[in-house]
C-alpha positions in Angstrom: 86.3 -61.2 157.4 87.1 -58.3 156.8 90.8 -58.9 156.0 89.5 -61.2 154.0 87.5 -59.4 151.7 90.1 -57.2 151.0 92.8 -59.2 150.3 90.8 -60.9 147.7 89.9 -57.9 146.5 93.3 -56.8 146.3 94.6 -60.2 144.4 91.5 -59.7 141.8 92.7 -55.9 140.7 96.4 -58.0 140.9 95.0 -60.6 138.3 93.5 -58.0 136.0 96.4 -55.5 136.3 98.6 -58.5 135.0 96.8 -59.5 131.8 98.8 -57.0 129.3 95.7 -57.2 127.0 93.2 -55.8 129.5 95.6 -53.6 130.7 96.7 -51.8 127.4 92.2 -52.1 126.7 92.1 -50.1 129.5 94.8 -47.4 128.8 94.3 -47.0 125.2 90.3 -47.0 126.2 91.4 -44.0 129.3 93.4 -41.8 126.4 90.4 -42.1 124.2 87.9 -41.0 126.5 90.3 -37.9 128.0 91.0 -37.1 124.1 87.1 -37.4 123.6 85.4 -35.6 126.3 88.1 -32.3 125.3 86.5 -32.8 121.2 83.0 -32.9 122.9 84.1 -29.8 124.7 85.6 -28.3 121.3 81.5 -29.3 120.0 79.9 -27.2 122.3 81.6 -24.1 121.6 81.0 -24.5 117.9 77.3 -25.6 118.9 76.8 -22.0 120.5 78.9 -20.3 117.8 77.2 -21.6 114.2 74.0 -23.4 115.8 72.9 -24.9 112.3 73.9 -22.4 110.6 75.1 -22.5 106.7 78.9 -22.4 107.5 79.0 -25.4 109.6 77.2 -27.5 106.9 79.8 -26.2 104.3 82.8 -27.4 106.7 81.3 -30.6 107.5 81.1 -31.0 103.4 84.2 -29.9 102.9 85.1 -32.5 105.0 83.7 -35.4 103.2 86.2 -36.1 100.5 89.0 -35.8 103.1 87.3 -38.0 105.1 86.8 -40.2 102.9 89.9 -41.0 101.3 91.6 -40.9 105.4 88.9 -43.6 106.4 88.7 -45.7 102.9 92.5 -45.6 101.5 94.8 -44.3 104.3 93.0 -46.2 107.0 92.9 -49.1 104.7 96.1 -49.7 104.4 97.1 -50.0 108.1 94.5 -52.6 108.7 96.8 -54.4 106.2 99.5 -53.4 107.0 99.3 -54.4 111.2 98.8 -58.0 110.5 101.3 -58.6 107.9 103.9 -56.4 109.5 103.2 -58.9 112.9 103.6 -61.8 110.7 107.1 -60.4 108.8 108.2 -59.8 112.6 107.8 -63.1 113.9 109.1 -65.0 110.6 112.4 -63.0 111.6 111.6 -61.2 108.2 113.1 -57.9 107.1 110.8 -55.5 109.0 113.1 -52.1 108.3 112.4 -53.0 104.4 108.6 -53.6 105.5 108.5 -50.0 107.2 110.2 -48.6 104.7 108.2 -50.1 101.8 104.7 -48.8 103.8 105.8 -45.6 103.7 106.7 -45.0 99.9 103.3 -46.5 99.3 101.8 -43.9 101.7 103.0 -41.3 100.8 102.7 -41.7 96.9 98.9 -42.6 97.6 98.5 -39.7 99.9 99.6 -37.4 97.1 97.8 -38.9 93.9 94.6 -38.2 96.4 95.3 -35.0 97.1 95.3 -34.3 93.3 92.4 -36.3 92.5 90.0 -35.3 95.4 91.4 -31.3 94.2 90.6 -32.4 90.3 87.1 -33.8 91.3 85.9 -31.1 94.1 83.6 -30.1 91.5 81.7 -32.4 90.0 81.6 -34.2 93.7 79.3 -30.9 94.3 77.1 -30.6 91.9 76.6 -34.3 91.8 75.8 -35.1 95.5 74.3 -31.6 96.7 73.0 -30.0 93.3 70.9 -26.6 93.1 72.9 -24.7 95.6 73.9 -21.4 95.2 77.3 -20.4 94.1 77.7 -18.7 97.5 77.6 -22.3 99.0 79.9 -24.0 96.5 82.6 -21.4 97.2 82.6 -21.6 100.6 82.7 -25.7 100.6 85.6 -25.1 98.5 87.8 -22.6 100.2 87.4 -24.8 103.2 88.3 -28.1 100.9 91.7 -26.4 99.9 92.7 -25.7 103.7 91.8 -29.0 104.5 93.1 -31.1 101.9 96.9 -30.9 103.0 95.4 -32.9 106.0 95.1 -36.3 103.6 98.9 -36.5 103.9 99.1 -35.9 107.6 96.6 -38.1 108.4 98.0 -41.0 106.1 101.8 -40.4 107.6 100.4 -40.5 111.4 97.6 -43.5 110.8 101.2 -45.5 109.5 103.3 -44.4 112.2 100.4 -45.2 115.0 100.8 -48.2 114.0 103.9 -49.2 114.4 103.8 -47.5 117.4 101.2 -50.0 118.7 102.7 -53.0 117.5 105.2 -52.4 119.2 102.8 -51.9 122.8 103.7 -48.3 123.2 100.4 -47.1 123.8 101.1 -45.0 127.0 101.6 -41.4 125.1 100.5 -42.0 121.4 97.1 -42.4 122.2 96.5 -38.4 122.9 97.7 -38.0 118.8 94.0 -36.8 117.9 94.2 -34.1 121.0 95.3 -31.5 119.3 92.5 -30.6 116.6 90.1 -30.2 119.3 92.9 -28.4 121.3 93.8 -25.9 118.5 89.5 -25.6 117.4 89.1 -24.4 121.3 91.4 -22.4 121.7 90.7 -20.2 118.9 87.2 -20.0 120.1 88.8 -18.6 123.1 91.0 -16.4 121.3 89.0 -14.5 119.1 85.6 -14.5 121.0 82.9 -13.4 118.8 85.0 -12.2 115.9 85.9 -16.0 114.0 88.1 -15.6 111.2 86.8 -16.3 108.1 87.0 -20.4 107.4 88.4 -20.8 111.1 87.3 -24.6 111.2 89.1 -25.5 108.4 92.3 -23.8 109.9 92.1 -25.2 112.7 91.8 -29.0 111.6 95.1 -28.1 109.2 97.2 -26.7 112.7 95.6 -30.1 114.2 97.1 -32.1 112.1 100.4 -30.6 112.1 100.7 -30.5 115.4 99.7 -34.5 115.6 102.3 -35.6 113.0 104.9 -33.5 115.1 104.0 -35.2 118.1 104.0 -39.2 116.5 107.2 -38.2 114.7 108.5 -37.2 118.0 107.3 -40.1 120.2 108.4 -42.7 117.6 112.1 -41.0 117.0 112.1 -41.4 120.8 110.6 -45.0 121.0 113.1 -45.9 118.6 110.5 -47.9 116.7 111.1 -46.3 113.1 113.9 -47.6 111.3 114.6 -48.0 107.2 115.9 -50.3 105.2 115.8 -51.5 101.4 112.4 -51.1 99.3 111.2 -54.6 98.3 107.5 -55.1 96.4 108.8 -58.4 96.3 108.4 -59.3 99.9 106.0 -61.8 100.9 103.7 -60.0 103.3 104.0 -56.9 101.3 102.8 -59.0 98.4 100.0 -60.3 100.8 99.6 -57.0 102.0 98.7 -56.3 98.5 96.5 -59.1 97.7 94.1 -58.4 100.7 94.2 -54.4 99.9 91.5 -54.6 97.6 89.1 -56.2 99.4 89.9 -53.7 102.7 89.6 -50.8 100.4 85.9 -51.8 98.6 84.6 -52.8 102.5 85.8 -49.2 103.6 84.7 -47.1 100.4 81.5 -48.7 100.4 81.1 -48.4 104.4 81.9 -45.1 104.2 79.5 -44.2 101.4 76.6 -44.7 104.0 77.3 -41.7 105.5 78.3 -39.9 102.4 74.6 -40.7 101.2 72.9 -39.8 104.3 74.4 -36.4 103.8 73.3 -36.8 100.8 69.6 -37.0 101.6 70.1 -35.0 104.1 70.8 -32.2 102.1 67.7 -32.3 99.8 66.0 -31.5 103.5 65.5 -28.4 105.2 68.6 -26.1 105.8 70.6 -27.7 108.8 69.5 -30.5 108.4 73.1 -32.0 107.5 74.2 -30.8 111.0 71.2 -32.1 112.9 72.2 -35.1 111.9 75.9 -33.9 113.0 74.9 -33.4 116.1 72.5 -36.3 116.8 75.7 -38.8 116.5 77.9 -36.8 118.4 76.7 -38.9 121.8 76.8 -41.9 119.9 80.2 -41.3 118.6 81.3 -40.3 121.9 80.9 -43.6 123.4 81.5 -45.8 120.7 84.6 -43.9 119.9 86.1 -44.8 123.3 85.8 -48.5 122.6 86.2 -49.0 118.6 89.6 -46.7 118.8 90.8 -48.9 121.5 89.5 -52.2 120.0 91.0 -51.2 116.6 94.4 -50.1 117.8 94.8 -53.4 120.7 92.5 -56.0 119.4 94.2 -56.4 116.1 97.7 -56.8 117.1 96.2 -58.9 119.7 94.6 -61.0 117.5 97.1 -62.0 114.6 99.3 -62.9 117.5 97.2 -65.5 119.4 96.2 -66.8 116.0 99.8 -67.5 115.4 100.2 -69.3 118.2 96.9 -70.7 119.3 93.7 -70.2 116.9 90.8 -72.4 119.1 91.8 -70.4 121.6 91.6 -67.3 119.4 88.3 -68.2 118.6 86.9 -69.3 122.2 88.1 -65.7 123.4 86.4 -63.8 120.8 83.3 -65.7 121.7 82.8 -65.0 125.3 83.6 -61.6 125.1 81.3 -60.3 122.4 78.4 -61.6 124.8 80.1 -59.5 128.1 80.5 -56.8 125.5 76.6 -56.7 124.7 74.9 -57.2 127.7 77.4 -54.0 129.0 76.6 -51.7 126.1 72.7 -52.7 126.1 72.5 -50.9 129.6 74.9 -48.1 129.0 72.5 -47.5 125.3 69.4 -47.9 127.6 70.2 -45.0 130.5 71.7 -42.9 127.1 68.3 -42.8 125.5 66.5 -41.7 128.6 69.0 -39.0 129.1 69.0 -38.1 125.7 67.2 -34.7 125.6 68.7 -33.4 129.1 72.4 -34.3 127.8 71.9 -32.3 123.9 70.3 -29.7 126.3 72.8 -29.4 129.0 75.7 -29.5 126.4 74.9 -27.4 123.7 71.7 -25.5 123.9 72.8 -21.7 124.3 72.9 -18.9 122.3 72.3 -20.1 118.5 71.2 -23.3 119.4 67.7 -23.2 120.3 65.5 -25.4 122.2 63.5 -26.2 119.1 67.5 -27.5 118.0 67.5 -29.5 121.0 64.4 -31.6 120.0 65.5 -32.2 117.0 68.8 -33.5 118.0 67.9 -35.3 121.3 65.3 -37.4 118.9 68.0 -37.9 116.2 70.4 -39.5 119.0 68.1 -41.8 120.9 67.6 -43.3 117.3 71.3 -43.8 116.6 71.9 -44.7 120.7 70.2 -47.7 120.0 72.6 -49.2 117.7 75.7 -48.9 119.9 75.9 -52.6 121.2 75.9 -53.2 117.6 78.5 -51.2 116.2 80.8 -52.3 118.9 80.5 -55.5 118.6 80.4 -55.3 114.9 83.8 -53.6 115.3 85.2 -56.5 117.4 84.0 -59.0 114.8 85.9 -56.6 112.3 89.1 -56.3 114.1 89.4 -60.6 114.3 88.4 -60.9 110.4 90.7 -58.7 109.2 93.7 -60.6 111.5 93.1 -63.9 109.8 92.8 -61.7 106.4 89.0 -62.3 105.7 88.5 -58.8 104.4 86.9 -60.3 101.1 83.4 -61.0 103.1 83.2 -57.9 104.4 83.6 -56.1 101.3 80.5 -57.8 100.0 78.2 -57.4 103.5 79.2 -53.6 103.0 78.1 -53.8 99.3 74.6 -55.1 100.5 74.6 -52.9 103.3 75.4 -49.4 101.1 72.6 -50.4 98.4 70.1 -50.9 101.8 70.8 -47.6 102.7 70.3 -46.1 99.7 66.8 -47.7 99.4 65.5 -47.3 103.1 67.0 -43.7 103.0 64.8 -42.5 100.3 61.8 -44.6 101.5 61.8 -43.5 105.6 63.0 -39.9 104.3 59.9 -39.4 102.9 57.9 -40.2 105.7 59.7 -39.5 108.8 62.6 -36.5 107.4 66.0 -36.6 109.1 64.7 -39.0 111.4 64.3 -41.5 108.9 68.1 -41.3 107.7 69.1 -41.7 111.9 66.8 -44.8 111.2 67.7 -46.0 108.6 71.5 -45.9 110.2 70.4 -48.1 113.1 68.5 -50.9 110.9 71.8 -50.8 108.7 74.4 -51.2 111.5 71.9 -54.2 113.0 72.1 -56.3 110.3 76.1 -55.9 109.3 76.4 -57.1 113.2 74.1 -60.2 113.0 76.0 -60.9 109.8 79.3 -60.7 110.7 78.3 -62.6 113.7 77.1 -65.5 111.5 79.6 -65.9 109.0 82.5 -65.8 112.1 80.1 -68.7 113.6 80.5 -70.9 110.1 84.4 -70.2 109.6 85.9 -71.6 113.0 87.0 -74.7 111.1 87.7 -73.5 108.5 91.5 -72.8 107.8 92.8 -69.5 108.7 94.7 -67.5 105.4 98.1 -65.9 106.5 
């Protein structure tokens, strides 16, 4: 019996190991959570260090445009780009001119950003967080202006990632985003109690340095880069084109939701900005794990079985969003029950008080909530944008940013930064039941490649 058991056992882990899919899930989802738990660790020190103090809401401003531009335009483009690239590859296409041709158009956007978001730092301040002293403005900005050589970075190593995972080499590029939190805590350790003046900001810029070094480095070795003639005139490029747009609005006005909590957030108390910070940390955690993975296997994944099979595509998707849900509703569950132990456990000392840890602990068990949501959300996402229906989602996220808007200001006024985590749950509901519907209606209908 037994025997039995065991060998069955043993041929079950033998089935699973086998599907690559599950497999690279599983790897990309292990690098994730090992990168993840060292950026929580990076959190706690600078929990204990600022609490919610002035500087920290400065950084995580001066973040914003940076942000921004990495999630909307850079980020963007490789959702694009992994599709078309995959379809140029198995056409027997030139995929050296493809490469090549993605990273003019990188770079070139990465730099006209860099001016613009420079150009536009301030009126961006005095439009979304008006009435602060010049104090605050200048330290936003010093911070900006460390930071903003990151936009280039970041765009070089989202387009090299890529590559890297259509071409299944996930083993070592998934610890790129180590060495921010690396670089952030071991600073901490170095200079104790004496930070150096903007020492965030700094530490993201070495991050990112250190991150394009390492890509650059696994690629060269991978031997998965490799250059050939520009051509606009490609086919996929020009479809790679044509669906930009559409990627681009669904990402600027996705990302505007948490631009305008921030927003709000600021007209509030002082800290509030990194309450809220804070409060989605957990949240982030474990969605992170997933939606990185997701993003990075599902979509290759996806344009590829389309190609070949798309009923069976669809079936697939199906089945899995519900295993999906019913998982994440637990794991969300025993998260909000923990909720005040965890913010306590991992961040209250020193400047952060236990008052802090109310206030934060409440904030997350909101946003916990909306985890089964945004995950499943992202899966629906990921198989949209590999049969190039990025035009919906622009207009879901069009609804859903004026939405926010509206139930920001209203629950604001009765509930404070609770009503923004809130409002942040009801939003991320309702894209998910949408997404959900509309991917229900288009099974027969022709998929656009």
């Amino acid at each position: 019996m037994d025997k039995v058991s065991f060998h069955t056992i043993k041929q079950r882990i033998t089935n699973l190991s086998s599907k690559k899919v599950l497999r690279n899930l599983t790897l990309v989802s292990g690098a994730t959570l090992f990168v993840s738990i060292i950026a929580f660790v990076k959190e706690t020190f600078v929990a204990a260090n600022y609490g919610l103090d002035q500087e920290l809401d400065t950084f995580l401003i001066a973040m914003l445009i940076p942000g921004f531009i990495n999630t909307v335009f850079l980020g963007s483009y490789k959702s694009v780009f992994i599709p078309n690239y995959i379809n140029e590859s198995h056409s027997g296409g030139d995929t050296r001119g493809f490469q090549t041709t993605s990273f003019i158009i990188t770079l070139l956007t990465s730099l006209l950003f860099i001016l613009l978001a420079i150009l536009g730092t301030d009126t961006f301040l005095e439009l979304l967080f008006p009435n602060k002293s010049a104090t605050y403005y200048g330290m936003v900005k010093e911070q900006f202006y460390i930071i903003a050589p990151c936009i280039f970075l970041w765009g070089f190593n989202s387009l090299v990632g890529a590559i890297l995972y259509v071409n299944n080499e996930y083993k070592f590029s998934s610890f790129s985003d180590i060495f921010a939190p690396i670089c952030i805590i071991f600073g901490f350790l170095s200079f104790s109690s004496n930070l150096p003046k903007n020492f965030l900001a700094y530490g993201t810029l070495f991050g990112s340095i250190l991150s394009c070094i390492y890509l650059v480095g696994i690629a060269l070795k991978k031997n998965v880069i490799s250059f050939g003639k520009v051509n606009f005139k490609n086919e996929n490029i020009k479809l790679t084109f044509s669906q930009l747009p559409a990627k681009i609005s669904s990402g600027f006005l996705a990302s505007m939701v948490g631009v305008v909590d921030k927003f709000f957030a600021a007209q509030l108390v002082v800290g509030s900005i990194a309450a809220l910070n804070y409060g989605v940390k957990i949240p982030v955690f474990l969605t992170n794990i997933l939606m990185i993975a997701f993003a990075n296997v599902l979509l290759p994944y996806f344009t590829k079985l389309v190609i070949k099979d798309r009923e069976k595509a669809f079936e697939m998707l199906m089945v899995n969003l519900k295993r999906v849900f019913l998982l994440l509703v637990i794991i969300s569950g025993i998260g909000i029950l923990i909720s005040e132990f965890v913010i306590e456990l991992l961040f209250q000392r020193k400047e952060f008080t236990a008052e802090n840890t109310a206030v934060v602990a409440t904030i997350q068990q909101i946003l916990l909530a909306y985890i089964p949501f945004k995950l499943v959300g992202m899966i629906l996402v990921n198989f949209l944008i590999s049969i190039n229906k990025n035009s919906f989602m622009a207009y879901v996220s069009l609804v859903a940013l004026i939405l926010n808007i509206i139930l920001d200001y209203i629950l604001m006024q009765y509930y404070g930064v609770f009503g923004l985590a809130i409002c942040t749950t009801i939003i991320t509901i309702g894209k998910c039941i949408t997404l959900y519907i509309y991917t229900l209606r288009i099974k027969n209908i022709p998929f656009s490649h």
